[in-house]
C-alpha positions as CSV (number, residue, x, y, z in Angstrom):
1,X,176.4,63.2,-107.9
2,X,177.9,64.5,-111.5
3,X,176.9,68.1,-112.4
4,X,176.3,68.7,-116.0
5,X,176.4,71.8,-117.4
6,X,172.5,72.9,-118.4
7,X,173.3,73.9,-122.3
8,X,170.3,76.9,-121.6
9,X,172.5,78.5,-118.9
10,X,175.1,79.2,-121.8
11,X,172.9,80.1,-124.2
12,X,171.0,82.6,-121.8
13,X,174.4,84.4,-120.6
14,X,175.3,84.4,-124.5
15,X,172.2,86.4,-125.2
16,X,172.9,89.1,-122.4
17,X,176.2,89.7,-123.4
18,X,175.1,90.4,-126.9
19,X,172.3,92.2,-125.6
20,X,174.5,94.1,-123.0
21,X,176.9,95.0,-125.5
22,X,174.5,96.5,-127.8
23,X,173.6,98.8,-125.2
24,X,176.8,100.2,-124.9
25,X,177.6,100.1,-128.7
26,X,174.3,102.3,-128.6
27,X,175.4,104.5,-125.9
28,X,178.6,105.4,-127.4
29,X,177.5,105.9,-130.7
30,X,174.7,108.5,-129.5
31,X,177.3,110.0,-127.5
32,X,179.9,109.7,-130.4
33,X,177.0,112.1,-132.6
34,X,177.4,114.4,-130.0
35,X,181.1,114.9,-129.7
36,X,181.6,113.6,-126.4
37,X,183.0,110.0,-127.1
38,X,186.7,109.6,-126.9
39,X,188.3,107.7,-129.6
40,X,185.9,108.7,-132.0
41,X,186.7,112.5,-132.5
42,X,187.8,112.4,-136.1
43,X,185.0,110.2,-137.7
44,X,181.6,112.0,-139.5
45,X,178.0,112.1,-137.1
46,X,176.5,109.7,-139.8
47,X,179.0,106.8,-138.8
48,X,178.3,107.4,-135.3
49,X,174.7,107.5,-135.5
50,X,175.5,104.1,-137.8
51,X,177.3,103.1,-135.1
52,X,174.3,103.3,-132.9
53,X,171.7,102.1,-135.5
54,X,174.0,98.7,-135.1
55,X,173.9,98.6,-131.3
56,X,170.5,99.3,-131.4
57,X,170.0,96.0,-133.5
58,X,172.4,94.2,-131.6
59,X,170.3,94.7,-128.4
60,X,166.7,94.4,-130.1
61,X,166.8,92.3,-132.7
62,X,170.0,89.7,-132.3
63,X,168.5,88.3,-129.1
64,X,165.1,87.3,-130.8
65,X,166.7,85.9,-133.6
66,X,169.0,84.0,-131.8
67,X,166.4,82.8,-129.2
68,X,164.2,81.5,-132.2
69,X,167.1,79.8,-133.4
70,X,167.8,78.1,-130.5
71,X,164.4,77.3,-129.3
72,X,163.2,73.8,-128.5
73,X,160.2,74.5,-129.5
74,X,160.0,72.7,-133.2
């Protein structure tokens, strides 16, 4: 029996790492704001809070678009 690799399986763990690691991107940047993120001690609030404004959007909004784009619905 030959096993072929189901192109949705990729595409699905694709998505949850980009949504995964917009969570943390979030995460740090919040806690970045707040002065407790190593790393990022010497940078201004606003590009921390940027920093989570893009995690934020890399969780939300990056999986939907990439989902629509890879549908097989057309």
């Amino acid at each position: 029996m030959t096993r072929e690799r189901d192109p949705a399986a990729a595409k699905w763990a694709a998505i949850q790492a980009i949504r995964v690691s917009g969570v943390v991107l979030f995460i740090y940047g919040v806690a970045a704001a707040n002065g407790k993120a190593p790393w990022f001690s010497g940078a201004p609030t606003e590009w921390a809070w940027a920093l989570a404004l893009i995690g934020a959007g890399d969780a939300f909004l990056v999986p939907t678009f990439l989902s629509r784009l890879w549908s097989s619905d057309r």
